[in-house]
N, C-alpha and C positions, 0 to 999 in steps of 0.2 A: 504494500500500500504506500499510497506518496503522500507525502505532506501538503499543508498549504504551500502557494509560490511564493517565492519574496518579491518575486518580478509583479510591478501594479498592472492589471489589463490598460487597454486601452478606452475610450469610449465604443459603444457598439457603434455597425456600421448603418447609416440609417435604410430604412424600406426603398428601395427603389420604386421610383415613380412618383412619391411623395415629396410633396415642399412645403414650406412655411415662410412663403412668401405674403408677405402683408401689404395691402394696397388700402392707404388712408382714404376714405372718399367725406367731402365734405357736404352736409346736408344746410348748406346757407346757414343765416343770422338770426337765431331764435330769441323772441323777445319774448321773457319773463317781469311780468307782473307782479313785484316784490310788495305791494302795499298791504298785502295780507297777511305780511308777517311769515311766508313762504321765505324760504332760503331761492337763491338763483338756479338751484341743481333736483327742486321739484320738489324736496321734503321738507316737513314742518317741525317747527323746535317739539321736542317730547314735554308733554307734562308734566311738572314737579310729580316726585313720587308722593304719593298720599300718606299723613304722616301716621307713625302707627300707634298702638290701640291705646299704650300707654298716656304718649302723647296728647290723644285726645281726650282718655278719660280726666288730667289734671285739664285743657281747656276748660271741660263743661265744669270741672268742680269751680274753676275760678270764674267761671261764668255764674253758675249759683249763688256764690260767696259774693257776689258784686249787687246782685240783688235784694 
């Protein structure tokens, strides 16, 4: 039985026929509408996370206490 080699392979060789040739195509000047609070890339900022139970049970006690 043989050991591992010390020698490193090389890269494979790739599939013939196959390329990765990439061709940019531009689809013109999209105008986005930012006044609704939209970022320019389509999504919208996320909602604070909802604060949790603890946190809300001391609001409403201090809500209580105020009344």
């Amino acid at each position: 039985m043989t050991g591992p080699s010390s020698a490193p392979r090389g890269e494979r060789a790739g599939t013939p026929g196959s390329n990765w040739e990439t061709e940019l195509v531009s689809l013109g000047e999209v105008v986005v509408d930012t006044d609704d609070g939209e970022s320019p890339f389509g999504w919208r900022e996320p909602e604070p996370p909802r604060s949790n139970r603890e946190t809300r049970r001391a609001a409403a006690r201090a809500a209580r206490r105020k009344k």
